[in-house]
C-alpha positions as CSV (number, residue, x, y, z in Angstrom):
1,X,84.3,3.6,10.8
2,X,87.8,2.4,11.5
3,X,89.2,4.8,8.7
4,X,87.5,8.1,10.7
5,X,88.3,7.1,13.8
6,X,91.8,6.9,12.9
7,X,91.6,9.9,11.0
8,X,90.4,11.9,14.0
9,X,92.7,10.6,16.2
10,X,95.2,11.7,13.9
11,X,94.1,15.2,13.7
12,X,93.4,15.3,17.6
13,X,97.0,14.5,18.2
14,X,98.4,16.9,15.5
15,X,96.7,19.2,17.5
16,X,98.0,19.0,20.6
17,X,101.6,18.6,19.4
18,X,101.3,21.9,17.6
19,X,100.4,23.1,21.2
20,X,102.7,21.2,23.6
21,X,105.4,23.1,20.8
22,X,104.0,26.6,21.0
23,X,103.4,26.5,24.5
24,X,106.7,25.5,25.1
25,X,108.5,27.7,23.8
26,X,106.4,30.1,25.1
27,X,107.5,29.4,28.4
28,X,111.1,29.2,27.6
29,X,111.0,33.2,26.0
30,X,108.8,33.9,29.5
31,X,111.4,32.3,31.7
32,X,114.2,34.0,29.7
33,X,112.2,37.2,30.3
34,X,111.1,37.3,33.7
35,X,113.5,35.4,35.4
36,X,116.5,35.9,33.4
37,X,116.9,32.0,32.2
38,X,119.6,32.0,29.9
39,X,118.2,30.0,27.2
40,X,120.4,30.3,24.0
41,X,118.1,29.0,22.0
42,X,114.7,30.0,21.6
43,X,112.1,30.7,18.8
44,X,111.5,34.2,20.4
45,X,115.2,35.1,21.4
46,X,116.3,33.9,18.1
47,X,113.8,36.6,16.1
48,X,115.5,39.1,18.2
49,X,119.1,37.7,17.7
50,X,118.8,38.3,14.1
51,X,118.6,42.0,14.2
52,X,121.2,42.6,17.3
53,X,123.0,44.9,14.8
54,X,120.0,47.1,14.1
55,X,118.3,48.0,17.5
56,X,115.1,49.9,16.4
57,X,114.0,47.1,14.6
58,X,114.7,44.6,17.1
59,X,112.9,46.8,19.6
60,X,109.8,46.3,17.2
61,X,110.6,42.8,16.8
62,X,110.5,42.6,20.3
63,X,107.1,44.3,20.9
64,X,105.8,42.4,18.4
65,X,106.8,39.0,20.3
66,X,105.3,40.2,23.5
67,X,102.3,40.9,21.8
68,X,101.9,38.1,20.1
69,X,102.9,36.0,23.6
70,X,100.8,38.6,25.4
71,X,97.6,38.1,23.7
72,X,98.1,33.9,22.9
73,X,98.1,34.2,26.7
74,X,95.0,36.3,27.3
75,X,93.3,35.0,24.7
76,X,93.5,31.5,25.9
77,X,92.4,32.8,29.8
78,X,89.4,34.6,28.3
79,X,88.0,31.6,25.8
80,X,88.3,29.6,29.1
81,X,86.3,31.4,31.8
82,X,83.3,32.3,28.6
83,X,82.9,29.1,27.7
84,X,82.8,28.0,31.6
85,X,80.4,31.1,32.6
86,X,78.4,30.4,29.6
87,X,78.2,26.6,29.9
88,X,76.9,27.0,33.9
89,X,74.4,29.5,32.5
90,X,73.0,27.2,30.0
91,X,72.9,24.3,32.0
92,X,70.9,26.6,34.7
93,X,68.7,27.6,31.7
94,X,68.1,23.6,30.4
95,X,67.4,22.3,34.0
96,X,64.5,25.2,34.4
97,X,63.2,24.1,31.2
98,X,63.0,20.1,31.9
99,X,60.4,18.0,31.8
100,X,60.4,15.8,34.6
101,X,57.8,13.0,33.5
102,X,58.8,12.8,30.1
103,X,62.2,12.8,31.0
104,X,61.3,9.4,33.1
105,X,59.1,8.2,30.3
106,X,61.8,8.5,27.8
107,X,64.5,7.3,29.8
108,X,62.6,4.0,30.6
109,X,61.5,4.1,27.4
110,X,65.2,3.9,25.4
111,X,66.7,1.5,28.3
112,X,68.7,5.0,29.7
113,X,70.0,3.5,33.0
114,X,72.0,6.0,33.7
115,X,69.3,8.3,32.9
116,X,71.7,10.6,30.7
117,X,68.6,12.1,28.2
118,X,67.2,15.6,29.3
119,X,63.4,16.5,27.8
120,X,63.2,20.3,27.7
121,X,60.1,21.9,26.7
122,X,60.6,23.8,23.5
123,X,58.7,24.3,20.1
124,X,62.9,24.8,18.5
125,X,64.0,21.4,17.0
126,X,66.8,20.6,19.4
127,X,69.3,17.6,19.9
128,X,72.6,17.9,21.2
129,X,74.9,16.6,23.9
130,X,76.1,19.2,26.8
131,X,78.7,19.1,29.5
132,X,82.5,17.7,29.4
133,X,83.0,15.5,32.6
134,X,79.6,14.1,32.9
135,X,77.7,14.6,29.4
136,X,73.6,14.7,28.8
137,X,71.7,14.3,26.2
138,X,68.9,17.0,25.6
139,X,65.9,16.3,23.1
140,X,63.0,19.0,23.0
141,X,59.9,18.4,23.5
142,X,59.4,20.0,19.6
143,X,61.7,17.5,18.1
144,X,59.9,14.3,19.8
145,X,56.5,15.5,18.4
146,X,58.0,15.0,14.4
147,X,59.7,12.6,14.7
148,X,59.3,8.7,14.6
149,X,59.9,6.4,17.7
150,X,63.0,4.5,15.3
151,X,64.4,8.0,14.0
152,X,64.0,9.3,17.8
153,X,65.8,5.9,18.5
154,X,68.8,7.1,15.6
155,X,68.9,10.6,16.8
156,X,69.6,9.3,20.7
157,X,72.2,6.9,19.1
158,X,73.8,9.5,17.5
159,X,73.9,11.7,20.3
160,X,75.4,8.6,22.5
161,X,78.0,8.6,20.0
162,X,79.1,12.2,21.1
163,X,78.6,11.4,24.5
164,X,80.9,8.5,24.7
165,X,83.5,10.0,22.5
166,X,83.6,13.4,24.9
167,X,83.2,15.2,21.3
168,X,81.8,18.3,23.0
169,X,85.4,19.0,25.3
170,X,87.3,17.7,22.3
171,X,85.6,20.2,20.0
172,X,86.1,22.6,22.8
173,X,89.8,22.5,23.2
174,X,90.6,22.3,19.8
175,X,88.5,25.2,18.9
176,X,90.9,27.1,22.1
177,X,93.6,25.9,19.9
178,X,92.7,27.6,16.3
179,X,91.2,30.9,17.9
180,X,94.9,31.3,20.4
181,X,97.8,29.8,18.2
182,X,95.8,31.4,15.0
183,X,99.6,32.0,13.4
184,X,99.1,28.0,12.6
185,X,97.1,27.0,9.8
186,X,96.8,23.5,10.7
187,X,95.2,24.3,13.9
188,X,92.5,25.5,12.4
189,X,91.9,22.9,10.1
190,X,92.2,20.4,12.7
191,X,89.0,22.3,14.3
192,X,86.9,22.1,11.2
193,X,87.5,18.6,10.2
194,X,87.4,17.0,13.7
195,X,83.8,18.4,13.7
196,X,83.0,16.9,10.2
197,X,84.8,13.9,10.8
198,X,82.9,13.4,15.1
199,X,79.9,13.7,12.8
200,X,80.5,11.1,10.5
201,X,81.4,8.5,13.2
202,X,78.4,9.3,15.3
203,X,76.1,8.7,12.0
204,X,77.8,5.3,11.3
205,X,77.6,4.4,15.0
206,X,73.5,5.2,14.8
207,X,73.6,3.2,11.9
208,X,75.1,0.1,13.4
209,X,72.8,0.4,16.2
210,X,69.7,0.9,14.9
211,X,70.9,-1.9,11.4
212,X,70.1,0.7,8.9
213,X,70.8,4.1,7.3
214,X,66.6,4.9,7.1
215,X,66.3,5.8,10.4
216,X,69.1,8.8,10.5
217,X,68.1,9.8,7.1
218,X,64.5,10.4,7.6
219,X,65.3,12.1,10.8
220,X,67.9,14.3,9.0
221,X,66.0,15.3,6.3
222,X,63.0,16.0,9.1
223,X,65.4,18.5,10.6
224,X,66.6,19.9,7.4
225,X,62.9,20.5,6.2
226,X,62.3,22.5,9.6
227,X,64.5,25.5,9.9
228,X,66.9,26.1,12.8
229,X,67.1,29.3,14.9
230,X,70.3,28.8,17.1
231,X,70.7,31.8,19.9
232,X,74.2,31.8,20.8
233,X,75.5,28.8,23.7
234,X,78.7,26.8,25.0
235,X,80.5,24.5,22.4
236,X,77.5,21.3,21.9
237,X,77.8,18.4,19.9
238,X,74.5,18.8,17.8
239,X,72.7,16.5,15.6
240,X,72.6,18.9,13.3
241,X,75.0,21.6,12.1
242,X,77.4,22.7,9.5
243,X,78.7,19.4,8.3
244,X,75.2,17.7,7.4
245,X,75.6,17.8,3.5
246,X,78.9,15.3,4.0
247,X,76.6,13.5,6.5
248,X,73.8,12.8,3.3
249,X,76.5,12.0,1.0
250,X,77.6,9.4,3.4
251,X,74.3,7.9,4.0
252,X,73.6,7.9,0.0
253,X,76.9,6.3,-0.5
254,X,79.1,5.0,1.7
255,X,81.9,3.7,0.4
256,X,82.5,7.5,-1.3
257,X,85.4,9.1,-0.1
258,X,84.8,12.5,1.5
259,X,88.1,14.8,1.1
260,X,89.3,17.1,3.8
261,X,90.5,19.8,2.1
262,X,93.5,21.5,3.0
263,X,95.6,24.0,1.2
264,X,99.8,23.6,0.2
265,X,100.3,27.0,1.6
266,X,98.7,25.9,5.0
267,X,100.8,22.5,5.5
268,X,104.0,24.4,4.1
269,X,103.6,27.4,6.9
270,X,102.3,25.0,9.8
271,X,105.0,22.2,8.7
272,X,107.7,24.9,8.6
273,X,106.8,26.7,11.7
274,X,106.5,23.1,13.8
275,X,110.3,21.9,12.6
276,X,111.8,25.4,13.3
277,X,110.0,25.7,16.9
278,X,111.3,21.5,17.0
279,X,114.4,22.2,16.3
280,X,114.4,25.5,18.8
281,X,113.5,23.2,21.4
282,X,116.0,20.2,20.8
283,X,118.9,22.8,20.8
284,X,117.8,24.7,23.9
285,X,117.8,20.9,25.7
286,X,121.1,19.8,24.5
């Protein structure tokens, strides 16, 4: 557990550097631009500076930098206010669909004293952890009805796992990452694999919960039997979803090593891009 914890921590902060350097040198090219900062050193003003002799293609060069700027920006506002408009309208939808007693029941039941678990009546299979600042857990009614009170038990833990971890705004925000600073490979990479890897840990923390991998594995292969319809909702933390054939693997074998795949080309072009924005950065401050 140690090993993918580290591992996601890694790729959480790989993230975030990526951003902290796109972002600022973003600002620097905006400041430069609409406030007339004399930077002279940028990213942006050095792409221009390198056709100074030719000024049509600088001028494209140039349009081609406020695009990209232009829409990083716009992008980032839009991903933003959807997934906020879309979370409140999903949480109005789940709180219509709760049910009260067997919420109670359940919460008593699994020694919830927060009372953090949501029963919502639906025949769809459903598990999955909502909200960023204060998280839930919601079960449906369909899903308690197959399943066993010790995989119930394993499919709570795993949930808790998410819940704890605040996987659903990490996912979030480094999903925002990959879709607005596309131009780095790593960023969307990092997406991908954090949501393998938040997977993986909440499995292994079920697992030391509950003191065996039977539980989740029965319930897994319950869900798997059953077919999911998804309609479309915020960023969740599901029980189930993309990454559940590493998830098996892990629970046949443990001690197998899962690779995260990632192409040369991607680390060259990411690694390349991050030392020359680095390096941007460190001259424009000196």
């Amino acid at each position: 557990m140690k090993w993918w914890k580290n591992k996601s921590i890694f790729i959480i902060s790989l993230s975030l550097l990526i951003t902290i350097l796109v972002w600022s040198q973003i600002g620097m090219y905006l400041a430069h631009v609409l406030l007339g900062t004399n930077l002279e050193k940028n990213l942006f003003t050095l792409c221009l500076s390198l056709f100074d002799e030719n000024i049509s293609i600088q001028l494209i060069i140039s349009m081609f930098l406020n695009l990209l700027i232009a829409y990083t920006i716009l992008m980032t506002l839009i991903k933003i206010g959807h997934q906020y408009f879309l979370l409140r309208r999903f949480k109005k939808k789940i709180s219509q669909m709760v049910d009260t007693d067997f919420t109670k029941l359940l919460n008593r039941r699994f020694h919830r004293h927060k009372s953090d678990i949501l029963v919502i009546q639906d025949h769809q299979l459903l598990a999955f952890t909502i909200g960023f600042r204060k998280s839930n857990i919601v079960l449906s009614t369909g899903l308690i009805e197959i399943l066993e009170e010790y995989e119930l038990d394993a499919v709570i833990e795993h949930e808790t796992s998410h819940q704890k971890n605040n996987d659903s705004l990490k996912i979030f925000t480094l999903q925002l990452i990959s879709q607005t600073i596309w131009f780095i490979p790593l960023t969307k990479w990092a997406y991908q694999n954090y949501k393998i890897i938040s997977e993986l840990l909440a499995d292994q923390y079920a697992i030391h919960k509950t003191g065996s991998e039977a539980a989740l594995g029965s319930a897994l292969l319950k869900l798997i039997k059953h077919h999911f319809n998804r309609k479309p909702s915020p960023v969740l933390a599901h029980f189930s979803d993309e990454s559940v054939n590493y998830r098996l693997k892990q629970l046949v074998n443990p001690h197998q090593a899962i690779p995260i795949k990632l192409k040369t080309t991607s680390i060259m072009a990411s690694v390349h891009m991050m030392l020359l924005m680095t390096v941007m950065i460190l001259v424009t401050m000196s």
